[in-house]
N, C-alpha and C positions, 0 to 999 in steps of 0.2 A: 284292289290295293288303294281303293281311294282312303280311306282312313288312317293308313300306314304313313301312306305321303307326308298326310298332314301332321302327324307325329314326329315325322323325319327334319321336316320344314321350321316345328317350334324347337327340336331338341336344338337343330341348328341354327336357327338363331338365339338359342340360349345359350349355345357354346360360343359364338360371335361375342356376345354380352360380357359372358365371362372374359373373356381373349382381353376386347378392350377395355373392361373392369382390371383385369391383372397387370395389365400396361399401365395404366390409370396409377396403381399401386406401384407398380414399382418404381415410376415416377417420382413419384413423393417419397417412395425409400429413398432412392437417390438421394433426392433434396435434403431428407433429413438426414443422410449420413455427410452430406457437404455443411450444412447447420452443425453438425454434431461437430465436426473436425474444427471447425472455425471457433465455435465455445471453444474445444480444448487448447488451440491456438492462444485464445485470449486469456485463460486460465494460465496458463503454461508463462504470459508476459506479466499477467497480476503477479502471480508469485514470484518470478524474478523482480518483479518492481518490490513488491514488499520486503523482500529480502534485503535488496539495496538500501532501501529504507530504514531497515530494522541495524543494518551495520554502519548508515549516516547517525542514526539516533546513537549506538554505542559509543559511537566517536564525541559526538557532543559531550551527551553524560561524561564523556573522560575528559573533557576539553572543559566542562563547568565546574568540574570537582577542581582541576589544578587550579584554575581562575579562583573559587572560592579558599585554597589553600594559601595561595599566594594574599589571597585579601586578608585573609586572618593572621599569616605572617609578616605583610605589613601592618595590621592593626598593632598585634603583639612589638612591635618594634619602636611604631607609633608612643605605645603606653609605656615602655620601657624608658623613652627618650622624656618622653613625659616628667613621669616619676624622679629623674635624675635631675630636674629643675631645680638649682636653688626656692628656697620659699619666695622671696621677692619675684623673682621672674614667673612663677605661677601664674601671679596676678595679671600676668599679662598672655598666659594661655589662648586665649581668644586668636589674639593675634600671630602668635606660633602658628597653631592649627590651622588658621588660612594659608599661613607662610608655606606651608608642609603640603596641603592641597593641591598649592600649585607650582611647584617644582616637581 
């Protein structure tokens, strides 16, 4: 049974090999399923931040539109008071227009 031995001896230390090959492995499954949950973790805060973001931005756009509403209805009020100017007083538009800027 000398021959046998030695067959016994390599199967067994192949299966040793394997043992701590598969340990080896699932090691790193581990690791990558602690990696994996952690991406999703950070996926999961991206898109609540983006979200956040995408309903600050809405709010603007609604916040810029009244701003430009209101500019355009004091322009419009602007040109109306304007327009009601005796002719004489026209000529002195210039100085209106400052007057009106800063009140």
């Amino acid at each position: 049974m000398g021959k046998g031995g030695a067959y016994l001896t390599v199967a067994a230390e192949e299966v040793e090999k394997l043992r701590r090959r598969n340990g080896e492995l699932e090691r790193e499954m581990e690791e990558m399923k602690k990696e994996m949950i952690q991406l999703w973790r950070r996926t999961v805060v991206a898109e609540e931040a983006e979200e956040r973001l995408c309903s600050q931005l809405a709010e603007l756009e609604v916040e810029s539109l009244d701003q430009a509403r209101e500019y355009e209805s004091r322009v419009h009020f602007l040109v109306d008071q304007i327009s009601s100017l005796p002719p004489l007083s026209k000529s002195l538009l210039p100085i209106y227009s400052l007057i009106d800027i800063y009140l």
